[in-house]
N, C-alpha and C positions, 0 to 999 in steps of 0.2 A: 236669691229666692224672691220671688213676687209677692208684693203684699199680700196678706190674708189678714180680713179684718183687725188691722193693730199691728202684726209682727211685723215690721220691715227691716230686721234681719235675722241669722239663723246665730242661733247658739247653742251646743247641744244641752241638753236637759238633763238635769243632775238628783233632781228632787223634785218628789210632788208632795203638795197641802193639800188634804179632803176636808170639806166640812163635813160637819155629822148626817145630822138629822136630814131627811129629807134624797141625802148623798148616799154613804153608807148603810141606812135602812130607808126601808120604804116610805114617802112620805105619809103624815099625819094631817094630815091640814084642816083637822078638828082643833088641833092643840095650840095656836095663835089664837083664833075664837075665843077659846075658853080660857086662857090667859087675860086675855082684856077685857072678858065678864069678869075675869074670880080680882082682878082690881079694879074695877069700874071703869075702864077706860073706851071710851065710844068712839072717840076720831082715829077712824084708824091709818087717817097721815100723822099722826103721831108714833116715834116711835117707840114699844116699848121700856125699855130700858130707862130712855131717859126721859122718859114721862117717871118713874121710880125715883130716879135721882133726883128729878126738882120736886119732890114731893117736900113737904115745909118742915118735916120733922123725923127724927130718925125712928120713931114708935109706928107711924104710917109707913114711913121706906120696911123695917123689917114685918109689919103686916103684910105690905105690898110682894115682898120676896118671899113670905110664905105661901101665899097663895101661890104664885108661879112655879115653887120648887113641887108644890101639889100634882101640878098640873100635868107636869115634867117627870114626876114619878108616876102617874099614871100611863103615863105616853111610854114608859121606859119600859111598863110590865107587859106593853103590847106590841112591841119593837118589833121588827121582823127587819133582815137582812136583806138587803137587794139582791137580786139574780145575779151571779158572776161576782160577787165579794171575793170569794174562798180562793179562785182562781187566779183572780187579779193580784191578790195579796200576796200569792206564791211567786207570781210572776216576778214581780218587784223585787221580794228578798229574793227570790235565784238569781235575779241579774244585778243585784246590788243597789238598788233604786234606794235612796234614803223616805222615807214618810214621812207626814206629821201631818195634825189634824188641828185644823182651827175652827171655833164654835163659838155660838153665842150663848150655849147650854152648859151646865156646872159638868163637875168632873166626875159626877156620879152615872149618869147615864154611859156616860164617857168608857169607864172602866169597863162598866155592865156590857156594853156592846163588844168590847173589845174582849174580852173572857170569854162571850157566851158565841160570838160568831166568828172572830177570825183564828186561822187557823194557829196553833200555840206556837207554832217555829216562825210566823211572821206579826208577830204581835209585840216587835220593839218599833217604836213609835221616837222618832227623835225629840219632835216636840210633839207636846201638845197644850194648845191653847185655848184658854177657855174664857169665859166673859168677865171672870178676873183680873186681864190683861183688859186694860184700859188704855187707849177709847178701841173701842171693838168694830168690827165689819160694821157698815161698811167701809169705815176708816182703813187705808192702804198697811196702818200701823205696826199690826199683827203680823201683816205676810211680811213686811219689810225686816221685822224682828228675827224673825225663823231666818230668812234670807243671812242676816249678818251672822246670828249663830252659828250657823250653818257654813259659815265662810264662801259664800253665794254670792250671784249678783243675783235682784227679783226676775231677771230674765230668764235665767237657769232654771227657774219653777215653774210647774204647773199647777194652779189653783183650779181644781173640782169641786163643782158646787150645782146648789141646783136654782138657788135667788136672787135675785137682782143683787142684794147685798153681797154675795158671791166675787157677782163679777164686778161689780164697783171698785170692789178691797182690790182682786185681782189686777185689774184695768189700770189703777190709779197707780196701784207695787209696781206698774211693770215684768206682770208676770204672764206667762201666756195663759189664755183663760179656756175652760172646756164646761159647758152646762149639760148638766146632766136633763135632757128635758124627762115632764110627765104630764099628767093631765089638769093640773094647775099653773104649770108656769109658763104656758105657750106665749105670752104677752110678751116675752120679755125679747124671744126672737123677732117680734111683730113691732114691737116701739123701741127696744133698744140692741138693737144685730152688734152695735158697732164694739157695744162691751163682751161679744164672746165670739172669740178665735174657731172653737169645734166644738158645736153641738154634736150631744149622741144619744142614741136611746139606750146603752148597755154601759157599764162599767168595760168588759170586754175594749172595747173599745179606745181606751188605755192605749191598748197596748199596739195597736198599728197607729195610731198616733206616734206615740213614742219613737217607733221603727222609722217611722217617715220621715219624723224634726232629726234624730238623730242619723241619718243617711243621709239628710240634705245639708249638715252638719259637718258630714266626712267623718262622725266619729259613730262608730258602730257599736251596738252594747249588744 
């Protein structure tokens, strides 16, 4: 197989990681904003999280994670599903595709979305990881983690995502990477191509991926 941004060789693909937000439902991109108003935080090359964690005292850190679990429950009651969820989701459990989903968001939106949008016969999730798993996207850690559980190598995975932290985690696992673009993250094809394998504008889209890696593969699912 010929390079293609990163992959230089084939290995058929065994498992895909989604990130959530932004992935599996529509993005918000009100709810970063208003996360680093509801903790004061202005620079926004800082990253959240661990702008929380150096915070000097544990009475400000759980101030500081109240306000974002706020923020994040607001975001949750306005969730909407991406176009081709339901489909995609079928697809995978008929053809045996293992999932798991990795996030920098708690497990309560988590659950929320998974109940209210995917279909209930495809709603076993191998893993899923959430900002509790420390240290988180963009750190390769997380995919690497699901990888070994999973009796994987990071190369057998696909990480779907729609943020630079996305494909960073990806890039850095050794997993193949796929961005979901939208009308905020066009940048990321524009300054950094070289961290994502296939861009696509549909989840659909999956799935002749899949067909493709695993025929050039020799192994047909």
């Amino acid at each position: 197989m010929s390079k293609v941004s990163g992959i230089t060789n084939t290995r058929a693909i065994k498992a895909l990681v989604f990130d959530m937000d932004g992935t599996l439902c529509i993005p918000q991109p009100w709810m970063f904003p208003a996360m680093r108003k509801a903790i004061g935080l202005e620079d926004k090359s800082i990253d959240i999280l661990k702008f929380i964690d150096d915070l000097p005292t544990e009475e400000q850190k759980e101030k500081a994670h109240a306000g974002i679990h706020k923020v994040e429950e607001d975001a949750m009651n306005e969730m909407e599903p991406q176009p081709g969820l339901s489909t995609l989701m079928e697809y995978l459990t008929s053809h045996g595709y293992p999932k798991s989903i990795c996030t920098r968001n708690v497990i309560t939106p988590v659950n929320y979305l998974v109940s209210k949008f995917i279909p209930a016969n495809c709603r076993n999730f191998d893993h899923i990881v959430t900002r509790d798993f420390r240290p988180t996207k963009p750190n390769p850690d997380p995919l690497l983690h699901i990888a070994k559980q999973s009796l994987l190598s990071p190369s057998q995975l696909i990480m779907v995502g729609d943020s630079m932290d996305d494909m960073r985690s990806g890039r850095t696992a050794g997993c193949v990477t796929v961005l979901l673009k939208n009308h905020v993250n066009g940048h990321i094809l524009q300054d950094h191509k070289e961290f994502v394998d296939y861009p696509i504008d549909s989840l659909l889209e999956i799935i002749d991926i899949l067909k493709k890696l695993n025929m050039e593969s020799g192994e047909v699912n």
